[in-house]
C-alpha positions in Angstrom: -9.1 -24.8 13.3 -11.1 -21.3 13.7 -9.8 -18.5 11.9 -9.4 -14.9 13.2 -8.1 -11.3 12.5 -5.6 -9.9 14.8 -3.8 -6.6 14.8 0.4 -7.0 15.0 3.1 -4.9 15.6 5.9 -5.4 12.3 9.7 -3.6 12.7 11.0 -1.4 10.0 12.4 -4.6 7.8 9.0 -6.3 8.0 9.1 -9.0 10.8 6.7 -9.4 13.9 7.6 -8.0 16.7 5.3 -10.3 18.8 3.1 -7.4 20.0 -0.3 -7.8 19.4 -3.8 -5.5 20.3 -4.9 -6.5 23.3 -7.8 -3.6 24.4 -8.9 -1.6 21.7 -10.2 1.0 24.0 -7.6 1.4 26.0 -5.0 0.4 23.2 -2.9 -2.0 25.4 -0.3 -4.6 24.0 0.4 -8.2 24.9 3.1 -10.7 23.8 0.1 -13.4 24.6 -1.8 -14.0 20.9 -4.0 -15.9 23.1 -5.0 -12.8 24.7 -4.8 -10.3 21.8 -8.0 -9.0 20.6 -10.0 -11.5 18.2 -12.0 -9.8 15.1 -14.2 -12.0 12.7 -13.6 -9.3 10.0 -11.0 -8.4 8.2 -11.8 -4.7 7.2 -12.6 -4.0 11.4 -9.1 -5.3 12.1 -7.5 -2.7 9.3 -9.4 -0.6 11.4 -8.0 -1.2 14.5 -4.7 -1.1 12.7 -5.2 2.4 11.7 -6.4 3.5 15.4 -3.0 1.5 17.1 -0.7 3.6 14.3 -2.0 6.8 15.4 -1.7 5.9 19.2 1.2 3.6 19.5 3.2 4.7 16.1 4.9 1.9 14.2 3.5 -0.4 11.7 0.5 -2.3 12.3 -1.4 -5.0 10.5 -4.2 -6.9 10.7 -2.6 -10.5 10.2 -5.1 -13.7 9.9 -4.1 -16.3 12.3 -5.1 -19.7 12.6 -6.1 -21.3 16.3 -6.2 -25.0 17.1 -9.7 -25.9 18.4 -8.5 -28.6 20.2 -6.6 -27.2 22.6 -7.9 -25.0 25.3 -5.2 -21.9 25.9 -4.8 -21.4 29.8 -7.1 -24.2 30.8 -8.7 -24.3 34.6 -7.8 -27.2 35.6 -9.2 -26.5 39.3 -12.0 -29.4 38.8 -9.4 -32.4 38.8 -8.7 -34.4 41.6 -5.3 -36.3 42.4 -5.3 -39.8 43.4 -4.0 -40.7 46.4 
């Protein structure tokens, strides 16, 4: 299990919204947590939390999430071959 800091959208009573920080340049959303932007550190995702409140409003956190190592999000799998 690898460990990582994400920034999330919360509504006014304090649930997830399922919006996460997917480009912190460009601050774009995804629904994906696959896709949301990764940070090893905490204090850069409070950061980033600050930056998305300013330019999208609402209230954003940086949230620790936990992902499996063992499973491969999206996997290509192009290189397999169906018996005939």
């Amino acid at each position: 299990m690898t460990y990582w800091w994400l920034v999330e959208n919360f509504d006014r009573k304090g649930q997830s919204t399922g919006l996460y920080m997917e480009c912190q340049v460009n601050m774009t959303l995804t629904a994906d947590v696959h896709k949301a932007r990764k940070f090893r550190l905490q204090r850069t995702a409070e950061f980033r939390a600050l930056d998305m409140r300013e330019a999208r409003r609402g209230d954003w956190r940086a949230v620790e999430h936990g992902f499996d190592d063992s499973k491969t999000p999206n996997a290509d799998l192009s290189g397999r071959t169906r018996s005939a």
